[in-house]
C-alpha positions in Angstrom: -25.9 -9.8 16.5 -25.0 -11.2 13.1 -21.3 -11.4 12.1 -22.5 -8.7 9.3 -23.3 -6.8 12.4 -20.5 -7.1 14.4 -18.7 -6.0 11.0 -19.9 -3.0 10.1 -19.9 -1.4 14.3 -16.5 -2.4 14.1 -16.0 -0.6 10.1 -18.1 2.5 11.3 -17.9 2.7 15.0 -15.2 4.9 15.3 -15.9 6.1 18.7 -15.7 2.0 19.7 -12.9 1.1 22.4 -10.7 -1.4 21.4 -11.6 -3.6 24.0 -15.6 -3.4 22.9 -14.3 -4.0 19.3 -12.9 -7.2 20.8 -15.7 -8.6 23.1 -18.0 -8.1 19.5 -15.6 -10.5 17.8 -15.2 -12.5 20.9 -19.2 -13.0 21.3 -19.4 -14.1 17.5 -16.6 -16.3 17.9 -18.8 -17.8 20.7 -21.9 -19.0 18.2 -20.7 -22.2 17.4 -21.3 -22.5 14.0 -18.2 -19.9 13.0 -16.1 -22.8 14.7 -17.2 -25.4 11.2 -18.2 -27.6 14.4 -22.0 -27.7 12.5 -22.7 -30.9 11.4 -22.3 -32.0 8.0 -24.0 -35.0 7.7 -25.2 -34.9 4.1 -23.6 -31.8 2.9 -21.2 -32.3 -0.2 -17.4 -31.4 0.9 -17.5 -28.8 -2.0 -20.3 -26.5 0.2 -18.2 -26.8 3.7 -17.7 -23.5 4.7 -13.8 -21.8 3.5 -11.6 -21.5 6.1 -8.4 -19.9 7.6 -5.4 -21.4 9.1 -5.3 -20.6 13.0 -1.2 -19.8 13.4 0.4 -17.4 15.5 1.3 -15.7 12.6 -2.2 -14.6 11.5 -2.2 -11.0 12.7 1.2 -10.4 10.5 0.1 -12.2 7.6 -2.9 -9.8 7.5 -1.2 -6.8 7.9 1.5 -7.8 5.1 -1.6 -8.3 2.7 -2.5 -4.7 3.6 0.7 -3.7 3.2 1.0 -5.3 -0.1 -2.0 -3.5 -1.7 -0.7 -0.1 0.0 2.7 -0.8 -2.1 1.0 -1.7 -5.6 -1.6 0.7 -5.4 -0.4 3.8 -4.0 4.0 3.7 -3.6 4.5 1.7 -6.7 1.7 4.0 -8.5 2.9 7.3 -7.0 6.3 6.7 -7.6 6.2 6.1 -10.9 3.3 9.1 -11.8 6.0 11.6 -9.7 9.3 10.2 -11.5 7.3 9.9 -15.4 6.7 14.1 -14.4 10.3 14.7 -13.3 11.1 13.0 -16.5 9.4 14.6 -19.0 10.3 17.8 -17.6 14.1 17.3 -18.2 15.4 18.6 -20.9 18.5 18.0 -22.9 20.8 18.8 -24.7 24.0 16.5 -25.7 27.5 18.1 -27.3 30.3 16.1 -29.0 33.1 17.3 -30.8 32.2 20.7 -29.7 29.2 20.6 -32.0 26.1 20.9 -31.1 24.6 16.9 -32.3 21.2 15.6 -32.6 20.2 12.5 -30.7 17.0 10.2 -31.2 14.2 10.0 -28.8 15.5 6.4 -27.6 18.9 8.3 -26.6 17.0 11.0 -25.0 14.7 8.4 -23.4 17.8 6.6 -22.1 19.3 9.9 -20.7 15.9 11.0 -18.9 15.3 7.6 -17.2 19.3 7.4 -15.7 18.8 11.0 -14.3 15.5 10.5 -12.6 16.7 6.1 -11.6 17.7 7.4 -7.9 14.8 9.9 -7.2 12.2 7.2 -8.2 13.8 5.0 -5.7 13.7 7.8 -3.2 10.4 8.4 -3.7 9.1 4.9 -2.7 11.2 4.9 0.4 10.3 8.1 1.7 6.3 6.7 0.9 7.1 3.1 2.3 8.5 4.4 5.5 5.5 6.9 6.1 3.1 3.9 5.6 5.0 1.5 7.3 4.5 3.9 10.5 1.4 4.3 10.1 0.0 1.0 9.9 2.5 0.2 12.7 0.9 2.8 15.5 -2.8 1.7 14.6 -3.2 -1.5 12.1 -0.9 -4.1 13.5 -2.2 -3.4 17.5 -5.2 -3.7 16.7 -5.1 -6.9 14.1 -2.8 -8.9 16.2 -5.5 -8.4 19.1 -8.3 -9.3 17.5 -6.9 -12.5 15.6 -5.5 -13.7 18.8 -8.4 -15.9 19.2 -9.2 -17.6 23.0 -11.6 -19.4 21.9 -10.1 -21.2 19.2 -7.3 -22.7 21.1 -7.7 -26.0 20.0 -8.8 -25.3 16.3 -6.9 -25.6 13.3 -8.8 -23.5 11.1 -11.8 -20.9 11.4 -14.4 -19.6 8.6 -13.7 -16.7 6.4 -16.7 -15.5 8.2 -14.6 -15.1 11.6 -11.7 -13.2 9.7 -13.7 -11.0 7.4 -14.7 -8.6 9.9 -11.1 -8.1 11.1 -10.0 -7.3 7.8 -12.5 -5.1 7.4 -11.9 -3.2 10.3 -8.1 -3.5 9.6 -9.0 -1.8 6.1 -11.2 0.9 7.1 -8.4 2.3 10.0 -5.9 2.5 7.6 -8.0 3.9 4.4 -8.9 6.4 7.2 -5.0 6.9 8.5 -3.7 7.1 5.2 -5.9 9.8 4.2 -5.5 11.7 7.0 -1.9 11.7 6.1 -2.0 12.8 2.6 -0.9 16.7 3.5 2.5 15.4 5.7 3.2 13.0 3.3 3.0 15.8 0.6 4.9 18.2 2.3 7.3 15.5 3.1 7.8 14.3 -0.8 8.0 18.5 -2.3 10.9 18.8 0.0 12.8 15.8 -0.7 11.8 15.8 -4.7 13.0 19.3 -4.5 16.4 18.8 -2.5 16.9 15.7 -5.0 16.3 17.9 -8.2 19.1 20.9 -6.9 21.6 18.6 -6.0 21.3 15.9 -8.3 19.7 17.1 -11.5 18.5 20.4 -12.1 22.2 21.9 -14.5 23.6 18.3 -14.0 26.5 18.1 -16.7 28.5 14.6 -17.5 31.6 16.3 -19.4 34.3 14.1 -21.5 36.4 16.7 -22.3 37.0 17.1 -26.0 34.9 14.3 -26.4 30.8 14.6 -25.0 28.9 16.9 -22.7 25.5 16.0 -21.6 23.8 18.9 -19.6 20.6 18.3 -17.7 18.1 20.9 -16.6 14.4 20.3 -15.1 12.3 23.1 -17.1 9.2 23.5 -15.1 8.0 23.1 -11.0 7.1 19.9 -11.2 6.6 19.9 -7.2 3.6 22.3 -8.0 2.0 18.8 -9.1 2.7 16.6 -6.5 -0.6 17.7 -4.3 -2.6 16.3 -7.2 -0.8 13.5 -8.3 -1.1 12.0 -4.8 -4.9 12.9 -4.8 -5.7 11.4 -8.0 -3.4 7.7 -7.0 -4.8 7.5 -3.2 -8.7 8.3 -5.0 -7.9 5.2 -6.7 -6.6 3.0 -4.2 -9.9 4.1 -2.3 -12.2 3.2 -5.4 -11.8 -0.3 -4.7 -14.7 -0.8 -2.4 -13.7 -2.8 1.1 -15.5 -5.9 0.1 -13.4 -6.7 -3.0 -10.0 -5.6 -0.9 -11.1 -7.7 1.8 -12.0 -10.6 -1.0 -8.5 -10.3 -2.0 -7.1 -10.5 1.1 -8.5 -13.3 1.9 -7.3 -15.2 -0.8 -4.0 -14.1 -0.4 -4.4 -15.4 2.7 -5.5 -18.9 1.3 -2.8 -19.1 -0.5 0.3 -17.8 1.4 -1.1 -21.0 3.9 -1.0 -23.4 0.9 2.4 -22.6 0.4 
């Protein structure tokens, strides 16, 4: 079996035991060659095979790249897409001297983004925590036991080769988790946008008596939207194909070591 092999059973084989998913890593790990003990007599140092630290740390370090992907792709993304919707629904109106007064759209602007600050933040915890769960119960078992490599006891470093299929394997479980967990995770943000827009913004007023009142009213359901909105950012995220995300984790990798 070719490390290509043992990849994709391990991407695809979702009926695969853990264990089995181990002994295929384990038997590759075996060939010599994915050790960099091949000879190279004659080979320029520029074609030597890239490699990978061997540290204890290895099985976090690839979960935190996941996890760092997850956050720019889909929390940072859907935060923002969910709090721009709450914000353009808001609408306005600003009193002073018992008049009513016309403010610019920088003013307005200013208003919108102050009333909607604490819900974006709300948003990306309630998103971070789900994920973090997730890739807690089934990424980070299964990473830290297959980069928890016997064999390479006594090596510094290992091919790219050796680690690709693990983050390969690491990227298709939680592509798959995560999807799976789209409708609780939507469920989960309609209720909490929701509670967030009665008690904190939906006929908000800020009232200087004699002086300025700002009231604050969201004109439309924007909860209606949030089934799609999460649809449209996770399609995204899954757009990237697995061998460019794995590309980039393994540079990330690279260079948290060179650090």
């Amino acid at each position: 079996m070719t490390i290509a092999a043992a990849a994709n059973a391990l991407a695809f084989n979702s009926g695969t035991s853990k264990s089995d998913n181990v002994n295929i890593i384990y038997r590759e790990l075996l060939r010599k060659e994915f050790f960099g003990k091949r000879s190279t007599k004659g080979v320029d140092n520029k074609q030597k095979v890239a490699t990978i630290p061997v540290t204890p740390e290895l099985g976090s370090l690839i979960v935190a790249q996941i996890k760092a992907r997850i956050h720019t792709d889909i929390t940072t993304k859907l935060s923002a897409s969910l709090s721009q919707k709450v914000k353009a629904s808001l609408d306005i109106k600003v009193t002073a001297m018992g008049g009513f007064v016309k403010v610019g759209h920088a003013e307005i602007d200013a208003i919108q983004t102050a009333a909607v600050e604490g819900l974006k933040s709300r948003i990306s915890t309630t998103i971070n925590e789900k994920f973090d769960q997730i890739l807690s119960d089934t990424v980070t078992p299964q990473v830290e036991q297959l980069s928890s490599f016997p064999s390479a006891e006594n090596q510094k470093a290992i091919s790219v080769r050796v680690v690709e299929p693990i983050l390969i394997h690491a990227e298709t479980i939680a592509r798959s988790e995560l999807k799976m967990a789209l409708p609780e995770i939507r469920k989960t943000l309609k209720k909490r946008i929701d509670a967030q827009l009665n008690a904190q913004i939906k006929n908000l007023e800020v009232d200087i008596p004699g002086v300025l009142k700002i009231q604050i009213n969201a004109n439309v359901n924007v909860t209606s939207s949030i089934g799609m909105i999460i649809e449209n950012v996770y399609r995204s995220y899954a757009d990237v194909s697995i061998a460019v995300a794995v590309k980039s984790y393994i540079k990330g990798l690279q260079e948290g070591y060179a650090k």
